[in-house]
C-alpha positions as a printed Julia matrix, in Angstrom:
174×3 Matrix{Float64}:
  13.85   18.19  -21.8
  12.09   17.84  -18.95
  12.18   15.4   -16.26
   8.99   15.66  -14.87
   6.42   12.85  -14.91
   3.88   13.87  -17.39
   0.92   11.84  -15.06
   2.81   13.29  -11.83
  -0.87   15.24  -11.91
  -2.95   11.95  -12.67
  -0.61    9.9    -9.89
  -0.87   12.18   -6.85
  -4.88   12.21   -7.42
  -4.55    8.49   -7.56
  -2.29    8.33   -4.55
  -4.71   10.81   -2.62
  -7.83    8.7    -3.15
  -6.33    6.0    -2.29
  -5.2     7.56    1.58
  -9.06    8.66    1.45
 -10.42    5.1     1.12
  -8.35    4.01    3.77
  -8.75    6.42    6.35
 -12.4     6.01    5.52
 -12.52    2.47    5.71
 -10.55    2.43    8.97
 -12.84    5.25   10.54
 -16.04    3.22    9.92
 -14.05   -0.06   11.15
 -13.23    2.07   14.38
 -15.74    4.72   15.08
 -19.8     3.66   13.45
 -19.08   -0.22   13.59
 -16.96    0.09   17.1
 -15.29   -3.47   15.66
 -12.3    -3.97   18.5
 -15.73   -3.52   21.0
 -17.51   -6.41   19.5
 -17.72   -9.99   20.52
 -14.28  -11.68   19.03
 -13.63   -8.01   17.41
 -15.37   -9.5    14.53
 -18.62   -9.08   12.03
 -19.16  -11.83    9.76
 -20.2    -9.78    6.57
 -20.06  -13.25    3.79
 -19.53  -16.54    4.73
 -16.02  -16.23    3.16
 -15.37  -12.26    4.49
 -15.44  -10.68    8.09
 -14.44   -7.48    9.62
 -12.13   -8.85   12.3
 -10.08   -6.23   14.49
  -6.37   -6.1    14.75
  -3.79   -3.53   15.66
  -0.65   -4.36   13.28
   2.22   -3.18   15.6
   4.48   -4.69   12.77
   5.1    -4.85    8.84
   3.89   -6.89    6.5
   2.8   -10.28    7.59
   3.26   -8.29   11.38
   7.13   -8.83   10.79
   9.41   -7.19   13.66
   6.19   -6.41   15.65
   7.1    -4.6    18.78
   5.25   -2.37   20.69
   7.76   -0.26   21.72
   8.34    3.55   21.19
  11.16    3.23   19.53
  10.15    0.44   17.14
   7.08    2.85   16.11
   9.23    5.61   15.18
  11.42    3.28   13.44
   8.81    2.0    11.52
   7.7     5.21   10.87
  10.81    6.12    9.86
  11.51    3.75    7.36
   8.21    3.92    5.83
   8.75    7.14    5.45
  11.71    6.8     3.6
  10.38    4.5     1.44
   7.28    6.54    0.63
   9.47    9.37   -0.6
  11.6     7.39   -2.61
   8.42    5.76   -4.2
   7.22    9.73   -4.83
  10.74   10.69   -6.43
  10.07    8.14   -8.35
   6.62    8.57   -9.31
   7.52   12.17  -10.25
  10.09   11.12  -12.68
   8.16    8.39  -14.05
   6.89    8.49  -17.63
   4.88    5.35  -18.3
   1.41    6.19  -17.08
   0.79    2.59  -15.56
   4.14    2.73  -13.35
   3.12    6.05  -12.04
  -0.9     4.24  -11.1
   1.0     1.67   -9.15
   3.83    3.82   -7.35
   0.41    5.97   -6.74
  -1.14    3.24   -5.27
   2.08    2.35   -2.94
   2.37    5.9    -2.08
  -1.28    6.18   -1.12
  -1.15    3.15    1.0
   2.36    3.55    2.76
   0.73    6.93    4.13
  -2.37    5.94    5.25
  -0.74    3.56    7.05
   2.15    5.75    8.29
  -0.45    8.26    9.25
  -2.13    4.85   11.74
   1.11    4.59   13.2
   1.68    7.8    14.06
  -1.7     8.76   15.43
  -2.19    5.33   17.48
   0.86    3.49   17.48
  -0.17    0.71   15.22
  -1.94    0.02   11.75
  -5.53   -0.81   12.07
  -6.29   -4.08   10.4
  -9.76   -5.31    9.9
 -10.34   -6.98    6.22
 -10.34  -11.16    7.07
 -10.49  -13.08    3.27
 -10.98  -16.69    4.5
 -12.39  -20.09    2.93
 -13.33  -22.05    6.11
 -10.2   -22.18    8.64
  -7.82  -21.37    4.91
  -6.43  -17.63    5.39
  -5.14  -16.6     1.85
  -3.44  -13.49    3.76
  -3.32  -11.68    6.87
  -6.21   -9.58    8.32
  -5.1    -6.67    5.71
  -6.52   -3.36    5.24
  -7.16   -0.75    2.4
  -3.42    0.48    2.48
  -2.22   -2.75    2.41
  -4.08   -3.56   -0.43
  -3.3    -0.7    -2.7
   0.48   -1.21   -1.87
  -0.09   -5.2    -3.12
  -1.31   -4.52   -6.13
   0.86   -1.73   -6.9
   3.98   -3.52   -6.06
   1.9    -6.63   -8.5
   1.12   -3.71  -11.32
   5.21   -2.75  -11.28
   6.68   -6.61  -11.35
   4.06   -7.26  -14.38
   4.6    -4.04  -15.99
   8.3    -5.18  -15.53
   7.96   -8.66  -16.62
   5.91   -8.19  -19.32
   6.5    -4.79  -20.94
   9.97   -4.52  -20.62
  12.43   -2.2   -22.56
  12.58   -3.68  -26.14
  15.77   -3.24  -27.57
  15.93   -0.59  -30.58
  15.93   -1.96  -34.05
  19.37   -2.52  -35.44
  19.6     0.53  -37.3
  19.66    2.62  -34.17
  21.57    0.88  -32.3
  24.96    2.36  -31.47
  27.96    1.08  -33.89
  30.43   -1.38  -32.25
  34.23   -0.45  -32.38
């Protein structure tokens, strides 16, 4: 029997279009639309949505920001980590909706490990906000993909979980 995912296929094209769309995203952000070079860093695209610049030296919700070498490699580091584990994973996965979200996770961790090695920090520039109310952080495409994947698993989880077998499989008591 093998162990192999049979959507490892389906999950690493999912994973890779993810990294696409946001290397993309953070290429127009940076290079065409020259965003950190505009008044306030910031284009006002809906009166509820900007484009607002911000290097993410940090994690999530810029925890243990530092700009230090060593904090980048760290980072790095333990990203890293955590994006293989998430591809072990995916690979051994057999429910095709796990392996989408540990895709998505996967995709975003290394576009965003990818920021952080090339510059240092994570390029932030997608501002939700309803008047002065900030729902989240100035997030990007990475960060996105890894929310809703990690949202996709603890559903999945939540609401799909492993039904026990009917009584006449289950294993006789002693």
């Amino acid at each position: 029997m093998s162990t192999r995912s049979p959507h490892l296929r389906f999950g690493l094209v999912i994973a890779a279009i993810a990294f696409v769309l946001d290397q993309a995203a953070k290429w127009i952000v940076t290079v065409p639309l020259s965003l950190e070079t505009k008044p306030y860093g910031q284009i006002e695209l809906l009166p509820f949505f900007n484009l607002t610049w911000a290097q993410n030296y940090g994690i999530s919700l810029s925890m243990f920001s530092d700009q230090s070498p060593t904090t980048r490699w760290v980072l790095v580091a333990v990203t890293g980590i955590v994006a293989a584990a998430v591809a072990i994973w995916m690979t051994r996965e057999k429910a095709k909706g796990d392996v989408i979200a540990l895709a998505l996770i996967l995709g975003g961790a290394l576009g965003n490990i990818v920021d952080r090695i090339r510059l240092g920090y994570v390029v932030d520039y997608a501002d939700l906000h309803f008047g002065d109310f900030r729902p989240f952080m100035i997030f990007n495409v990475a960060d996105a993909c890894i929310s809703i994947g990690v949202l996709l698993l603890v559903a999945r989880a939540l609401l799909l979980g492993e039904k026990a077998p009917p009584a006449a499989e289950q294993p006789a008591k002693k």
